[in-house]
Structure formats: structure tokens, C-alpha cells
GUMILO-559223 format. One record per residue: residue in one letter; z, y, x of N, C-alpha, C in turn. Coordinates in steps of 0.02 Angstrom, whole numbers, padded with zeros to 5 digits, always signed. Layout:
N
AZYXZYXZYX ...
***
This chain:
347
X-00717-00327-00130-00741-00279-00180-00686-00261-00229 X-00701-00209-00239-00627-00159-00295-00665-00195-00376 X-00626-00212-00400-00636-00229-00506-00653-00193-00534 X-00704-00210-00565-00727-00142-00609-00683-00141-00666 X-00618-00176-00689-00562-00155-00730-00500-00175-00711 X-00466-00171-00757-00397-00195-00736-00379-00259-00694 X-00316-00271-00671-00311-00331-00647-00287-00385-00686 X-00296-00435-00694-00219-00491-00721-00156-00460-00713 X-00122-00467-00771-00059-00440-00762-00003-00487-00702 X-00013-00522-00679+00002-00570-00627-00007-00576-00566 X-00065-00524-00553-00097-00516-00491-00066-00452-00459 X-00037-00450-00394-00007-00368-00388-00070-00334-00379 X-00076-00255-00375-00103-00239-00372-00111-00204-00286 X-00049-00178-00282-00016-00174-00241+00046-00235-00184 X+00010-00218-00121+00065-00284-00084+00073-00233-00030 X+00159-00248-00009+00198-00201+00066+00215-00276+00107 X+00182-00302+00158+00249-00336+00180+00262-00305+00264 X+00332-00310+00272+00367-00295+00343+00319-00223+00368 X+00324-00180+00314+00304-00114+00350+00348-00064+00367 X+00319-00037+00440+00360-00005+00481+00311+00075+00483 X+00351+00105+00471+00327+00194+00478+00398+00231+00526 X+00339+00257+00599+00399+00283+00641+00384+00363+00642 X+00441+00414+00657+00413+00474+00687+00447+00486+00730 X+00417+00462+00802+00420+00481+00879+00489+00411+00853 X+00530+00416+00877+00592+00364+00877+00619+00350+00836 X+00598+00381+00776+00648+00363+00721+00610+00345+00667 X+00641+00282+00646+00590+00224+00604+00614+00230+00534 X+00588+00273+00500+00586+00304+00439+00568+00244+00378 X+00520+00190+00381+00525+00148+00375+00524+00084+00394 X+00579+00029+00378+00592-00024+00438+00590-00095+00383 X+00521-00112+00390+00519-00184+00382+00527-00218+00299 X+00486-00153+00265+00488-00155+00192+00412-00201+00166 X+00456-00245+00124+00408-00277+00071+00418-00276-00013 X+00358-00262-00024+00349-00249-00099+00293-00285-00103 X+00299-00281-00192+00235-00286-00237+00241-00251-00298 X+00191-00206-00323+00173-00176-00401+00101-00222-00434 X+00134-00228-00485+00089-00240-00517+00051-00218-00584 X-00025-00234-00631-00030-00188-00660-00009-00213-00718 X-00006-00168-00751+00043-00166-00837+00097-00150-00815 X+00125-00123-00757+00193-00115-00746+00191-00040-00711 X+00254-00016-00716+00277+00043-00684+00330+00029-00637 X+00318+00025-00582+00367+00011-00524+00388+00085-00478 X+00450+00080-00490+00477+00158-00469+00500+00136-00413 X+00487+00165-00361+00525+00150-00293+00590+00219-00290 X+00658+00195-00301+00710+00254-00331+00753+00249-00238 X+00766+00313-00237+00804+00328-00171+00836+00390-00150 X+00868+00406-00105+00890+00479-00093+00845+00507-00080 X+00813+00565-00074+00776+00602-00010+00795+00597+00056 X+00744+00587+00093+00738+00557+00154+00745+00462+00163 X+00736+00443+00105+00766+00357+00116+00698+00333+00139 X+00640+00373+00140+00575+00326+00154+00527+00319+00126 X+00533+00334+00047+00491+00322-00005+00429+00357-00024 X+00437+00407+00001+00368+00446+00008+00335+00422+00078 X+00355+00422+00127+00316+00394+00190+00267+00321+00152 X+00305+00281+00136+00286+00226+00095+00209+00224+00064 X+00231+00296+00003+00154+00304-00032+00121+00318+00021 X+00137+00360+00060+00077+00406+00112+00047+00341+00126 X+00090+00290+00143+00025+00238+00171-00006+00224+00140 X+00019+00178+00076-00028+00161+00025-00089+00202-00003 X-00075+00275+00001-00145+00308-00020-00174+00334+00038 X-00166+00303+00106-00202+00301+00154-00220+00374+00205 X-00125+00399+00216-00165+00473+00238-00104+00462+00286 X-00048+00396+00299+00000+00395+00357-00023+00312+00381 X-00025+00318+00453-00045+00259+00463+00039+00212+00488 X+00029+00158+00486+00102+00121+00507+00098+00091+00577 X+00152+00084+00599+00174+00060+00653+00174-00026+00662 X+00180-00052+00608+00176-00123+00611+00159-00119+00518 X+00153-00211+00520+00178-00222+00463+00092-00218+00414 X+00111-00223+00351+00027-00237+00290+00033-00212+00261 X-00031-00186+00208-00011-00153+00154-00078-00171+00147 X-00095-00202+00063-00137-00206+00016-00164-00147-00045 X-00207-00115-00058-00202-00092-00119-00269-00116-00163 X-00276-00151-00221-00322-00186-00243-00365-00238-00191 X-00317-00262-00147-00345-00304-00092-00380-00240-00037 X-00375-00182-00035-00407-00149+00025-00353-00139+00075 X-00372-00131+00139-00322-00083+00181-00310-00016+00134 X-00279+00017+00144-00274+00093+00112-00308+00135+00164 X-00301+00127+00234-00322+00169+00280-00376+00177+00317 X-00393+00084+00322-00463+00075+00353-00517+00061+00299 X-00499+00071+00218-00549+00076+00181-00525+00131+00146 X-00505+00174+00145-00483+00225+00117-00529+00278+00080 X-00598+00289+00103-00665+00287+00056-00678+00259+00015 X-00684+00211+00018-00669+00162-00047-00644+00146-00090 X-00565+00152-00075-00535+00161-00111-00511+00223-00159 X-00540+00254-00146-00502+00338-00160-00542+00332-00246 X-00595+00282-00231-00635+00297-00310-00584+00259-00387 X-00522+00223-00360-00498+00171-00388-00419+00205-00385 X-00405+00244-00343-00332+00280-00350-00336+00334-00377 X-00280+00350-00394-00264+00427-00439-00182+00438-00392 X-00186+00512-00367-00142+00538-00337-00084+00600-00370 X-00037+00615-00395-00005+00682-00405+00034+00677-00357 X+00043+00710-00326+00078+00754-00256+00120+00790-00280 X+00162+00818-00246+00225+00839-00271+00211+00926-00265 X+00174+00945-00200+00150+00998-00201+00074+00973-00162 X+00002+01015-00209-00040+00994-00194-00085+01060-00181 X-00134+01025-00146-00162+01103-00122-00236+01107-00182 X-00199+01151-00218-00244+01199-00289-00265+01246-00266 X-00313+01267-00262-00340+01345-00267-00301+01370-00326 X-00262+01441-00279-00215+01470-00343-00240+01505-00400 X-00320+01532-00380-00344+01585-00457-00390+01531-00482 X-00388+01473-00484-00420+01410-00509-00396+01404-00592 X-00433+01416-00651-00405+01365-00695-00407+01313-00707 X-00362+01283-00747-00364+01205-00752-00435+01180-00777 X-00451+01198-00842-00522+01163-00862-00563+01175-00809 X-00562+01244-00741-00608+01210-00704-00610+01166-00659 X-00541+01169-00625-00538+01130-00560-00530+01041-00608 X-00536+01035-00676-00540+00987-00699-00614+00946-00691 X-00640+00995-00682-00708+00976-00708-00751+00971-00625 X-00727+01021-00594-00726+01012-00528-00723+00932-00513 X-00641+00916-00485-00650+00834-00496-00689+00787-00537 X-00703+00808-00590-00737+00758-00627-00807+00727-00583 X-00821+00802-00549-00887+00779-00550-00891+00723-00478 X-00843+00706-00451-00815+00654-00393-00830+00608-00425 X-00856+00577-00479-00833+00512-00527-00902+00491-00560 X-00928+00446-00558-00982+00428-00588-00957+00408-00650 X-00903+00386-00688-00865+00401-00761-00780+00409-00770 X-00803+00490-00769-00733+00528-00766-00705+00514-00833 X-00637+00532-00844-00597+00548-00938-00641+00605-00933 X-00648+00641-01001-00657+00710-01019-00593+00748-00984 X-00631+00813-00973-00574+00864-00941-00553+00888-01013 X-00565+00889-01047-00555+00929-01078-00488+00885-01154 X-00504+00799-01147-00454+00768-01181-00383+00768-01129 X-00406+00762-01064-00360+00777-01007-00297+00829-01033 X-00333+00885-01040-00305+00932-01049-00253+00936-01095 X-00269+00921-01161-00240+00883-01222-00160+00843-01211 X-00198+00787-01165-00134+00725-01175-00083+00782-01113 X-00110+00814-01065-00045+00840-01043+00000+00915-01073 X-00033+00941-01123-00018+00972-01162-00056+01043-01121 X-00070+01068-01099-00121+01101-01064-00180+01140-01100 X-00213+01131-01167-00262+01145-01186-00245+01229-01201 X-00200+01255-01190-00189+01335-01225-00186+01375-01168 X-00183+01349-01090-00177+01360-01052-00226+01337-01017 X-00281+01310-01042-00324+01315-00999-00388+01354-00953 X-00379+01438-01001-00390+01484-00938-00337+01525-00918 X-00295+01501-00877-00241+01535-00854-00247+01515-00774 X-00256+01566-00726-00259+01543-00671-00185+01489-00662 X-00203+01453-00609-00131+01398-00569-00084+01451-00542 X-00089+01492-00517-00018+01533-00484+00007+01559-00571 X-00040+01589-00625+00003+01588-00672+00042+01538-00728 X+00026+01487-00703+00064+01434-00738+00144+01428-00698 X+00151+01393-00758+00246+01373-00732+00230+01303-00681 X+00305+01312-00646+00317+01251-00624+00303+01182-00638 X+00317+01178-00714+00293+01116-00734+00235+01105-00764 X+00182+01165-00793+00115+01154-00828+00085+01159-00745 X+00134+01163-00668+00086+01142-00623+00081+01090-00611 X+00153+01029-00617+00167+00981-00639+00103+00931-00670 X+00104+00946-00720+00076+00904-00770-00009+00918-00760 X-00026+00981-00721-00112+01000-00721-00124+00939-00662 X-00081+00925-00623-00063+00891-00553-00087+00790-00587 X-00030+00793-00620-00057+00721-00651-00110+00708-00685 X-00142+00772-00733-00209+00754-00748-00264+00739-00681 X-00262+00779-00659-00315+00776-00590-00291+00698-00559 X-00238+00687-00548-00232+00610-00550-00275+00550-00558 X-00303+00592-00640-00316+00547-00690-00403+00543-00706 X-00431+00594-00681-00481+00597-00687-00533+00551-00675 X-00526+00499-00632-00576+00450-00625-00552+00383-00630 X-00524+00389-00701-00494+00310-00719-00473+00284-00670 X-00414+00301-00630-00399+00234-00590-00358+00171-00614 X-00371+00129-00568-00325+00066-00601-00230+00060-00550 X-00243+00117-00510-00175+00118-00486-00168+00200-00486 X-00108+00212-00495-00092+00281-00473-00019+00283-00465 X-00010+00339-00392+00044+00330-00354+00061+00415-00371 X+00133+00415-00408+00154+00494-00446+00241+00490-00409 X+00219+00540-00371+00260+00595-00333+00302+00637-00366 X+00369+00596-00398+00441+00637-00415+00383+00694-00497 X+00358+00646-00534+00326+00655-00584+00353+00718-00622 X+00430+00721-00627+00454+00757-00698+00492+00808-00650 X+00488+00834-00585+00534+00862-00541+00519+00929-00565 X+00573+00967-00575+00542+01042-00627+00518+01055-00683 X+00513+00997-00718+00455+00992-00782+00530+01001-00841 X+00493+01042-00899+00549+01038-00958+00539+00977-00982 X+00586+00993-01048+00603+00930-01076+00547+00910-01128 X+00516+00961-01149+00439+00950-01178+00396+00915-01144 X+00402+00935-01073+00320+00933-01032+00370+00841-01023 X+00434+00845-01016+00452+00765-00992+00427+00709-01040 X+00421+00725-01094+00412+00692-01152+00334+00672-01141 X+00286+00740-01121+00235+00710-01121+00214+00683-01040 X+00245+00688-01018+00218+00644-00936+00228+00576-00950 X+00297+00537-00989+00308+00497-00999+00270+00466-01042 X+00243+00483-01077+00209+00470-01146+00116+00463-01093 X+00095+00503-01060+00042+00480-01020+00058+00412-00975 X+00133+00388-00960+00143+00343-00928+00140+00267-00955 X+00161+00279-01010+00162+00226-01038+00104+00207-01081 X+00058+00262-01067-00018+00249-01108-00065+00201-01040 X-00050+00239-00995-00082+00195-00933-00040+00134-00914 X+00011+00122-00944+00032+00053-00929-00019-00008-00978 X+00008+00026-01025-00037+00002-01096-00125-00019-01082 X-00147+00019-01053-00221+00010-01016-00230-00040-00954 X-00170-00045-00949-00178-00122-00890-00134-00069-00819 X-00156-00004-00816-00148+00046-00724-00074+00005-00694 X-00082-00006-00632-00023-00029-00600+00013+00071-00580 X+00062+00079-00603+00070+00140-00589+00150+00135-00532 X+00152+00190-00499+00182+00176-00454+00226+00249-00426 X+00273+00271-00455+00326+00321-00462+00386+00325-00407 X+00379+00367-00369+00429+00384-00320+00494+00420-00366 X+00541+00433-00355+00596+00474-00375+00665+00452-00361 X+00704+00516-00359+00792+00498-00343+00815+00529-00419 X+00763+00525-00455+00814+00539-00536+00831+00490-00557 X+00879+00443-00580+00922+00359-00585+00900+00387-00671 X+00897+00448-00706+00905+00441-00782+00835+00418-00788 X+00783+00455-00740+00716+00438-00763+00690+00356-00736 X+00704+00351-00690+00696+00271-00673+00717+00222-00716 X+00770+00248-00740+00786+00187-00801+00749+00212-00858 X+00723+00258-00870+00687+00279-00948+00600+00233-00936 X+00566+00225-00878+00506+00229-00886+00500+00149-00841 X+00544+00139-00795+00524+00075-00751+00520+00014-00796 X+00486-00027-00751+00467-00092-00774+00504-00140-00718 X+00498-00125-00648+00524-00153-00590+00553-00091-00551 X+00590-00095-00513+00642-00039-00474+00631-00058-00422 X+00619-00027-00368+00619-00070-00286+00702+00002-00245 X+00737-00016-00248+00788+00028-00223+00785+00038-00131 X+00781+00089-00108+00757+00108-00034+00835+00150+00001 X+00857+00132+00023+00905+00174+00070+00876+00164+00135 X+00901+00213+00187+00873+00225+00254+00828+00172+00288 X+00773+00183+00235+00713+00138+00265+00682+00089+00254 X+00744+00064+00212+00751-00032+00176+00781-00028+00132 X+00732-00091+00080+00715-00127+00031+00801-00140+00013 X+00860-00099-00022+00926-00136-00032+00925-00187-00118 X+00876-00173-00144+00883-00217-00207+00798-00194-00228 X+00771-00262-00275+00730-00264-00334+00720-00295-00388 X+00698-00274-00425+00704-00314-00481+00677-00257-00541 X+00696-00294-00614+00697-00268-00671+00756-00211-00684 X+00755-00173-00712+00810-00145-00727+00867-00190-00772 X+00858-00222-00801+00910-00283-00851+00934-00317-00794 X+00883-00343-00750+00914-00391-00688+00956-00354-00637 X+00943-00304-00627+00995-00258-00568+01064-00248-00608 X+01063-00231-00678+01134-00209-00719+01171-00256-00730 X+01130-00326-00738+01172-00367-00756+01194-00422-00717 X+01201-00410-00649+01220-00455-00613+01295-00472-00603 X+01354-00420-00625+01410-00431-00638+01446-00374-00625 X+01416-00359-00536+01444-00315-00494+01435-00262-00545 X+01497-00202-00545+01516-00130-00562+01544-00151-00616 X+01525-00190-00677+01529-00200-00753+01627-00219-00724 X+01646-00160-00768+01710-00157-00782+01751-00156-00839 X+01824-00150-00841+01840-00129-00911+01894-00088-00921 X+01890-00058-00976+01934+00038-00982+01999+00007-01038 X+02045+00024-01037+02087+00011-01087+02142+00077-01098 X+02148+00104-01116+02214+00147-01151+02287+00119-01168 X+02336+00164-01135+02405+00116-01118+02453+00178-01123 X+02503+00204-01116+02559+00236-01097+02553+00269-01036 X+02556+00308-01005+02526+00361-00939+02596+00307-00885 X+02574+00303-00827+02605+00290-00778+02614+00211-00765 X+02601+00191-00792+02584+00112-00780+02597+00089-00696 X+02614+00034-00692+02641+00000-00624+02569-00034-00605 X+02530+00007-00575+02460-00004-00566+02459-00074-00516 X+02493-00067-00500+02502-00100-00413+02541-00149-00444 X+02563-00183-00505+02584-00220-00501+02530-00276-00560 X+02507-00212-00617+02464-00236-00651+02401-00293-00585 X+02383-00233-00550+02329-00257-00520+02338-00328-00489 X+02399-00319-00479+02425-00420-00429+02426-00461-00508 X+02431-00458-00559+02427-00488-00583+02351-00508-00627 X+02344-00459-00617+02246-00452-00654+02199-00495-00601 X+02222-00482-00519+02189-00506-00478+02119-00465-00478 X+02142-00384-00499+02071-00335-00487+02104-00287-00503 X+02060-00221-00455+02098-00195-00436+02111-00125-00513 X+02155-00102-00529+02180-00049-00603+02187+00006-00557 X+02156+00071-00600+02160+00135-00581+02170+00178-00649 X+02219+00232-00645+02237+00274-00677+02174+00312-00692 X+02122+00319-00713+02077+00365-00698+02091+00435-00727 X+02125+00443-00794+02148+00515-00826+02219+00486-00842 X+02255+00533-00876+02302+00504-00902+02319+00478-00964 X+02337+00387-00954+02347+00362-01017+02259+00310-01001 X+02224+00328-00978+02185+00293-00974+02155+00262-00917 X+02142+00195-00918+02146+00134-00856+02072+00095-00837 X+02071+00082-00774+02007+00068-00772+01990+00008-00722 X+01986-00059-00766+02008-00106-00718+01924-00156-00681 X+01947-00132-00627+01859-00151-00593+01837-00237-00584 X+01833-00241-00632+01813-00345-00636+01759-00329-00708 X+01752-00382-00716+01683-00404-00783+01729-00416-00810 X+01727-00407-00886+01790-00395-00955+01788-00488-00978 X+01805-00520-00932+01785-00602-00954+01856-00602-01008 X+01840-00653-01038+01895-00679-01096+01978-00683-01061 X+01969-00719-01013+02054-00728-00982+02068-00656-00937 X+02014-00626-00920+02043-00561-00895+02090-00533-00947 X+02054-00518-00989+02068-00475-01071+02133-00496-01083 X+02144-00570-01086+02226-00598-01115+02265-00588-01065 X+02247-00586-01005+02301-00579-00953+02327-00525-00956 X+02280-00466-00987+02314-00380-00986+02355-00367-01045 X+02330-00416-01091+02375-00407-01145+02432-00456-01166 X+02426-00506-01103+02511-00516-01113+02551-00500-01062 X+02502-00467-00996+02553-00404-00972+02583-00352-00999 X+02557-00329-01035+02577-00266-01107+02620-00303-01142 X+02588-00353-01166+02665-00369-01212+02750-00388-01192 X+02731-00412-01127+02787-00431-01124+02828-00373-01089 X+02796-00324-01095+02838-00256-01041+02852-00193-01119 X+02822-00237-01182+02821-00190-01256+02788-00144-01253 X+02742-00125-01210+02693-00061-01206+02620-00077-01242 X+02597-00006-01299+02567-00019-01327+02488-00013-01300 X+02448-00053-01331+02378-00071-01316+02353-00014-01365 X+02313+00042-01325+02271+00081-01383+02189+00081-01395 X+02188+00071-01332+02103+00046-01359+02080-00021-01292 X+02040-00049-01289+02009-00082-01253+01928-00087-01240 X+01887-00054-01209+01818-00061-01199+01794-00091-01138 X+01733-00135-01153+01701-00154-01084+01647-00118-01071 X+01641-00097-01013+01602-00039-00998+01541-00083-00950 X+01486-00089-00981+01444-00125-00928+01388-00071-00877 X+01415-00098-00804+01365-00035-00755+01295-00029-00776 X+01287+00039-00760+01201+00054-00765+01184+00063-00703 X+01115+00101-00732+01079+00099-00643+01108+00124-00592 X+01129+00184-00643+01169+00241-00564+01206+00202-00548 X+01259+00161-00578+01299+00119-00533+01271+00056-00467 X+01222+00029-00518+01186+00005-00444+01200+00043-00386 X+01153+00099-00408+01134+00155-00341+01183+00174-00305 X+01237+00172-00333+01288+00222-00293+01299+00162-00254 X+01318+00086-00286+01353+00033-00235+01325+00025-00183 X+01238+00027-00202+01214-00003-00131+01204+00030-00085 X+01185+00109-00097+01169+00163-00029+01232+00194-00031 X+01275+00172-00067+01359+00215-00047+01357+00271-00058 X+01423+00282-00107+01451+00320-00136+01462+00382-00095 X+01470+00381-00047+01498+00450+00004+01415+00484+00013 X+01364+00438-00019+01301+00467+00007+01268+00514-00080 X+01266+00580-00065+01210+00603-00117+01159+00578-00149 X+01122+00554-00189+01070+00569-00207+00999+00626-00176 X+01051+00692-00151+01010+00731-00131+01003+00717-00040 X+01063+00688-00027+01061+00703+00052+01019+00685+00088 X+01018+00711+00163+00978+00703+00187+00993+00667+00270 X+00946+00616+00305+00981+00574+00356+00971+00624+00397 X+01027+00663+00445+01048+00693+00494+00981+00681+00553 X+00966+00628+00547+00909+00611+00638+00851+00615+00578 X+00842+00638+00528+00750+00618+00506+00733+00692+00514 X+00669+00688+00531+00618+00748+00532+00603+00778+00454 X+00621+00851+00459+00652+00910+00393+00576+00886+00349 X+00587+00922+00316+00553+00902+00239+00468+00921+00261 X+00488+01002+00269+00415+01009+00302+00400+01010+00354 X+00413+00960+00414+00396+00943+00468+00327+00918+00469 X+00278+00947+00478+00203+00911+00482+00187+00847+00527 X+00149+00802+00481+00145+00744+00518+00104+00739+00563 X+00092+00690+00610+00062+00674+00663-00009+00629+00659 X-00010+00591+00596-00083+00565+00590-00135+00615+00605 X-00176+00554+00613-00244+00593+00620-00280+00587+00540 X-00327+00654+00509-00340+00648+00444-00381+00588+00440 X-00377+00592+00367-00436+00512+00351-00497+00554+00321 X-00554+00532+00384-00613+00561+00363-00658+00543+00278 X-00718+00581+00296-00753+00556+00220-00704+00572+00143 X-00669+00601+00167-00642+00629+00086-00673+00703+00070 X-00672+00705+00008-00741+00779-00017-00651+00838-00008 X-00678+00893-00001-00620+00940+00050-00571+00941-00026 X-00621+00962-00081-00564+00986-00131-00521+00927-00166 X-00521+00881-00136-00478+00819-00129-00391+00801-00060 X-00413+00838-00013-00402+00852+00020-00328+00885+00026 X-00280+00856-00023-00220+00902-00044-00174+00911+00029 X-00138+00947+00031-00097+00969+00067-00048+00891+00082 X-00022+00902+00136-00001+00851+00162+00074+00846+00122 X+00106+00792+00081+00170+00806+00071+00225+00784+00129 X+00286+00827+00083+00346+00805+00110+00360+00750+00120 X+00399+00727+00182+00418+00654+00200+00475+00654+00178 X+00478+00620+00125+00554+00603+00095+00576+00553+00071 
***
């Protein structure tokens, strides 16, 4: 049976283990385990095409897998997927709206799916929406489609909700308030659960990071725990242009790069004997020391180390099936039609 509230903050809400999602030969995802839990915002961050949307599709029960488990409030997602649908909240990245629909109605529309919906009409409010709420959907912007997208989400209190590249198109207003709905449903106990390849927004809103390159799980954790493990954290110092890099570096025992001129960039953690070793290389050659900073990696640096630097953010894996390649499941019956969103992109 699904909780009639939140969970223990201890309890996942969400469990992945060793799941496999194929299309025809190519195993899009290979042998991923997770957990979200609620009071938390767990961003699963990756390129496009790394897997991460296939992922949700399972969890909200509309891609079935090839091997492997998946929990959501203790249900299958797929073989109880009726059931569950009363306890999830969905925004899709593109969803199928009736385009001369306004928001207060197709709000109210959903509502009535819910034996105790939010008000459509406070809905409207927290996503900033209320001035626009008779404006058909084709005349809204990109991002008040955005944000009409996460209310409908929201409509039947769920205690999990899985948000699809949330702020993708959205200004810097509408970002302020998606985020600000995010952290209100953390606050309420919701295990919430955020796909995206934006590294600025993953570090603004996560609680746990699950990092995905071609298919698999390459790091998780906290965001404090991924930055501060040593790896990337370097240190910058300012010197005289042309420096004997190659000789500094045999003596640093890491490796010094010119990065502009006059300024140096030596790839180790800024430990105490590093620091003296550079500066009684300097001294004893009389060249002056002009500044010294330790630069500690952030997320993007994670990101770049582990799915590699030669790889985009945007790119895309050469053998995966294109963005809008339609999938092959069969639909999941018993859902009411105007629920029924358009199938997303596999990315």
C-alpha cells in the first residue's frame, strides 16, 4: 500500500538496482543502481543521450526494462502503474497540452483526477502564472509553458515527482520561481527527482547527484562529497611569463601549465609542502611570486573528469536512437487520456 504522507526521511522513496533499458541492440541503460529519497532532491546530471531520461521513463512506468528493479514508494512503476500515478507528479519536457487550453482550465481539468487536489488556482500563483491564466498554451512563452507543465505536476500532492530538464528555456524570473517551488516540496517531505545536463543548476538545487555517462552510474554522492575528494582541486600562481614549465613540474612532482601569460596552473591539491616547494623554486631562480590562489574543483569539474573532456555536455552517442525516435513499448493501460502526455525524448 502507497502512505497516505510522506516518507521517513531515511527511507528511499525511490530504489534502481542493476537496471538495464535496451533499444533493439543498444543498451541505453546498463546495470544502474540508485536511490532518492524524500526531503531530498536527487538530480540525475548527464550529457544528452547518457540514459537519464530512459531511466525516469521507467520509474513513471511508460518504458519497460530489460533486466534489473525498480521501486517507487515500494510499487513496480509498470505493473502497478495505476496505482501509482495517484502518488506521482510528472513535468515532461514536452507534454501533450491541448494548445487553445488555458491554464486555469486544464488546471482544474486535472484536479478533478484527485480526490484532494492543491487549488488550481494557488497553483497558479506559486508558478507565477495567475495573469496569464486566460491565455491559451500556444500563446504562452516557452517557459510560462515550462512552469504551467510543473504545476500540473503538482496537482495531486504527490509525494514523489520526477521533473524533466525543469528550467530548460525558462528565464531567469520563471528560474527563480521553479526553484523556489523546489525547495518548498523538499520542505514538505516530496522525494523529488530532476533530470538535467545544466552542472550550474545541479549544483544550485541538489541534495544528492547520481552522475550518468553512456548508460552508467560514474559517481554519487552529495555535492560537498563529489568536490571534495581532492581530484581537479588545483593551484594558480602568477610568476614572470615563460617559466621552465618542464622543469618546475619535475620538481613540484605535478604537472605546471602556462595557462595565459604570466599565469600558472599547477594540477595537485595546494597542500602546505606543495606551496613551499614552488616558492623555493622561485626563490632560488630570484623570480618574483605575484599572487598565489588555491582553486578548489566544482561540479563541472567533476563532470568533465569523469565522462571526459573531449565529450560535450550537449553531445550525442553516435549508435543511440535520435531524440525523436518513437519508442517501442507497449502503452500502460488505465490512465484517464488527458494524462496521457506525449511520449518524451530519450535522452
Amino acid at each position: 500500500m502507497i502512505r497516505s504522507g510522506p516518507r521517513p526521511a531515511d527511507v528511499p522513496s525511490v530504489v534502481v538496482e542493476e537496471l538495464v533499458i535496451r533499444y533493439g541492440d543498444l543498451t541505453a541503460v546498463d546495470r544502474v543502481s540508485m536511490r532518492a529519497l524524500a526531503s531530498q532532491v536527487t538530480v540525475l546530471l548527464g550529457p544528452n543521450g547518457a540514459g537519464k531520461t530512459s531511466i525516469v521513463e521507467h520509474l513513471e512506468g511508460y518504458r519497460r526494462a530489460a533486466a534489473g528493479r525498480a521501486r517507487v514508494l515500494d510499487l513496480d512503476p509498470v505493473t502497478d502503474h495505476a496505482a501509482l500515478t495517484r502518488r506521482v507528479g510528472l513535468m515532461l519536457q514536452q507534454g501533450g497540452i491541448p494548445t487553445g487550453i488555458r491554464p486555469l482550465e486544464v488546471l482544474r481539468q486535472y484536479a478533478g483526477f484527485f480526490d484532494d487536489p492543491r487549488d488550481p488556482e494557488e497553483l497558479l500563483r506559486s508558478v507565477g502564472l495567475s495573469a496569464r491564466r486566460s491565455t491559451t498554451f500556444r500563446r504562452l512563452s516557452g517557459g510560462e509553458q515550462q512552469r504551467l507543465s510543473l504545476a500540473l505536476a503538482l496537482v495531486g500532492r504527490p509525494w514523489v515527482v520526477f521533473l524533466d530538464e525543469p528550467t530548460a528555456g525558462v528565464d531567469l524570473e520563471g528560474r527563480d520561481l521553479i526553484r523556489d517551488v523546489i525547495d518548498s516540496l523538499r520542505n514538505e517531505g516530496v522525494c523529488v527527482v530532476v533530470t538535467t545536463h545544466d552542472l550550474d543548476e545541479a549544483q544550485r538545487i541538489a541534495d544528492h547527484v547520481v552522475i550518468i555517462d553512456r548508460g552508467a552510474v560514474v559517481a554519487a554522492g552529495s555535492t560537498e562529497e563529489l568536490v571534495s575528494s581532492g581530484e581537479g582541486d588545483h593551484l594558480l600562481f602568477g610568476a614572470p611569463p615563460g617559466l621552465d614549465v618542464a622543469e618546475l613540474t619535475g620538481a613540484l612532482g605535478a604537472r605546471v601549465d602556462e595557462v595565459t601569460r604570466g599565469e600558472y596552473r599547477v594540477d595537485a591539491p595546494p597542500e602546505p609542502v606543495l606551496v613551499a616547494t614552488l616558492t623555493s623554486w622561485l626563490a632560488e631562480r630570484d623570480l618574483r611570486l605575484a599572487d598565489l590562489r588555491a582553486q578548489r574543483q566544482r561540479l563541472d569539474d567533476v563532470f568533465r573528469r569523469l565522462t571526459g573532456s573531449a565529450r560535450s555536455a550537449e553531445a550525442r552517442r553516435p549508435d543511440e536512437p535520435a531524440e525523436d525516435e518513437p519508442a517501442e513499448d507497449e502503452p500502460v493501460e488505465d490512465e484517464p487520456v488527458v494524462r496521457r502526455r506525449r511520449r518524451r525524448r530519450s535522452t
